[in-house]
C-alpha positions in Angstrom: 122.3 67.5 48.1 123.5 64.5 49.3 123.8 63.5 52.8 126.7 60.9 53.8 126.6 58.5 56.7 124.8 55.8 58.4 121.5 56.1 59.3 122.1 54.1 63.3 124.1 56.9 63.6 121.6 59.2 65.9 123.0 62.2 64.0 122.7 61.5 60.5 119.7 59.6 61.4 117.5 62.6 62.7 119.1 64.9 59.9 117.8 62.4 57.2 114.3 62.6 59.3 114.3 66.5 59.5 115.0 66.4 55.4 111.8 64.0 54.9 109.4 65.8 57.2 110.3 69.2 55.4 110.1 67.9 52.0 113.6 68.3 51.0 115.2 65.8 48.5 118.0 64.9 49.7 120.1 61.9 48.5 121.4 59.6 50.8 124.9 57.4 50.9 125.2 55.3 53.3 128.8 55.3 54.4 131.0 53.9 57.4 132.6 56.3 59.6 134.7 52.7 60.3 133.8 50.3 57.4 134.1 52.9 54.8 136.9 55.1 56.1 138.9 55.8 52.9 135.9 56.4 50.8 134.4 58.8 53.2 138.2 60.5 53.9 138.0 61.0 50.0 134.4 62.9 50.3 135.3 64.6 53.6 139.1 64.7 55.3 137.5 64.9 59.1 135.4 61.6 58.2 132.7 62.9 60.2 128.8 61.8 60.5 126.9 63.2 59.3 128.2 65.1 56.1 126.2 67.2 54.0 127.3 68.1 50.2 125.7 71.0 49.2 124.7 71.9 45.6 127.9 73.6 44.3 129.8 70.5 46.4 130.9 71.9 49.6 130.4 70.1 52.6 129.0 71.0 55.6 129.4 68.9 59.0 127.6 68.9 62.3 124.1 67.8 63.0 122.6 70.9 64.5 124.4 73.0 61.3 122.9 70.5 59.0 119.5 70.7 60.6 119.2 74.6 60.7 120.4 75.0 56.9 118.2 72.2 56.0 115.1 74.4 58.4 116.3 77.6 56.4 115.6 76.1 53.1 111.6 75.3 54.4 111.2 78.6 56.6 107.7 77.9 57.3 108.1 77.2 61.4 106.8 73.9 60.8 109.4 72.1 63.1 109.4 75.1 65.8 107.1 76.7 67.6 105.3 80.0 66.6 105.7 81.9 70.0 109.0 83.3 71.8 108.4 80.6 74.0 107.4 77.3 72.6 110.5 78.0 70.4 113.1 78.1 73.9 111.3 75.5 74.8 111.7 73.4 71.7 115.0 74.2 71.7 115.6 72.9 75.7 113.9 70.2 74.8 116.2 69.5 71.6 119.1 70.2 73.9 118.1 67.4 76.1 117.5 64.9 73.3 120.7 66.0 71.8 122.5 65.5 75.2 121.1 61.8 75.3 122.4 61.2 72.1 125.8 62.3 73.0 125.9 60.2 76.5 124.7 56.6 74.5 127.4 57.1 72.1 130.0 57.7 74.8 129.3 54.7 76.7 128.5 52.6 73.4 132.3 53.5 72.4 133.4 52.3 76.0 131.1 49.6 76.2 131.2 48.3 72.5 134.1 49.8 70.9 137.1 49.6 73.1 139.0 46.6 74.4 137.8 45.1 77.6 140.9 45.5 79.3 141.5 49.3 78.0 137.4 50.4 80.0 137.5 53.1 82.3 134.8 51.5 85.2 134.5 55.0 86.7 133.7 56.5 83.3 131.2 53.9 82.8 129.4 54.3 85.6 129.5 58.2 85.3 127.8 57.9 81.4 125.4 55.2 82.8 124.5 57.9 85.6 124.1 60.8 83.4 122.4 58.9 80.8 119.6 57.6 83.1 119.5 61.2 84.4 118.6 62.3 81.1 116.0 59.9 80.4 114.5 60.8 83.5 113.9 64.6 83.0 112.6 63.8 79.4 110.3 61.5 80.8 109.1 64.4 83.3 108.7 66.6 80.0 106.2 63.8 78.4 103.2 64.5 79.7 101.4 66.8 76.9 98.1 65.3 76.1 97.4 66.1 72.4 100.4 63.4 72.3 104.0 65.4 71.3 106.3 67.8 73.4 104.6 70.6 72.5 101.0 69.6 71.2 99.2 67.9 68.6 101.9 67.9 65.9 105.7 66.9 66.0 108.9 69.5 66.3 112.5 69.2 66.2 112.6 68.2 69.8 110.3 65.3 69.2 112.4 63.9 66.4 115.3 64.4 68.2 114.2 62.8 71.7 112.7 59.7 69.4 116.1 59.4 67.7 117.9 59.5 70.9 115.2 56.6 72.2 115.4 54.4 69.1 119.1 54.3 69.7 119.8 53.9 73.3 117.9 50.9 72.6 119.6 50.0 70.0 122.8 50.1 71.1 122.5 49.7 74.9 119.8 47.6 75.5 120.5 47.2 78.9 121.2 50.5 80.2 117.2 51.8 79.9 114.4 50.0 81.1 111.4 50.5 79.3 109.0 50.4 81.9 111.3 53.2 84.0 110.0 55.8 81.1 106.6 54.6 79.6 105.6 58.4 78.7 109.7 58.5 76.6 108.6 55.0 75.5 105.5 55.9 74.0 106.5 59.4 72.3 109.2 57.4 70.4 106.4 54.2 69.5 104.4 57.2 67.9 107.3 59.0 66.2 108.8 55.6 64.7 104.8 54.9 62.9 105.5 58.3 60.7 106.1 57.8 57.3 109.6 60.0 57.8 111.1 57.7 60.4 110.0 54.6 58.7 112.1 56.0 55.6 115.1 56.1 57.5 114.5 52.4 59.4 117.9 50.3 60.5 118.5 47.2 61.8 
């Protein structure tokens, strides 16, 4: 399998993670949804991040799609809870990471991408809002003593919450302080140390 896109790219970037910390082998091609548009258009029409080529060459698009077939090819629950409920709450927990992921590239598109002159200052502030929000209910969800979301090892929703840290940061350095969410802070300090996330570093 291969798996097309840029790792800063939250999406590829915690599909690439999910792939190491199940022990699938993967391989990656590190393609611009911008710099590389043709050669990705050739691979996949929709030029979407991240793409997945399967075995027999069919592609298959959409973080959360890639992340479950990539979970149902290492069913052993090690990236979800065993109970009813650790799963939901897993998966909220996901949802909330995911929804932080969506929010920073929003305003990274206003703020980095468009023309200064074309910015919507209402929309800004909105994103800015909502992405703040977010930061605060995950930082209200950090609190489990063994040291992840959900006890003493990491789950989907930890990847994905790190992700979403790593890259706020990245790209909107000015929108999060640090010392707002030192729990948030320090879940995605210890997520970045593991071998998976070091494998899928950017600058």
């Amino acid at each position: 399998m291969q798996l097309i896109g840029m790792l800063d790219s939250p999406f590829v970037r915690r599909s690439f993670i999910v792939a190491q910390r199940l022990g699938i082998a993967l391989e990656h091609r590190p393609l611009s949804v911008f710099r590389n548009f043709a050669e990705f258009h050739a691979i996949n029409p929709l030029v979407r991040a991240p793409t997945l080529i399967l075995d027999d060459g069919s592609c298959l698009v959409d973080s959360g799609l890639i992340v479950e077939h990539l979970m149902s090819l290492a069913p052993d629950g090690r990236l979800l809870p065993g109970d009813p409920a650790g799963r939901l709450l897993c998966r909220q927990l996901t949802g909330l990471g995911l929804s932080m992921c969506d929010k920073a590239v929003q305003l990274y598109y206003e703020l980095g991408v468009r023309p200064q002159t074309l910015r919507w200052p209402e929309w800004i502030t909105r994103c800015t809002a909502q992405l703040r929000d977010n930061a605060a209910m995950l930082e209200q969800h950090c609190e489990c003593p063994e040291g992840w979301l959900q006890g003493d090892v990491p789950r989907l929703s930890d990847i994905t919450v790190a992700v979403a840290w790593r890259f706020t940061h990245h790209v909107l350095p000015h929108i999060l302080d640090p010392n707002e969410y030192p729990r948030l802070g320090a879940l995605g300090d210890r997520a970045e140390a593991l071998p998976e996330f070091v494998a899928a570093d950017f600058e």
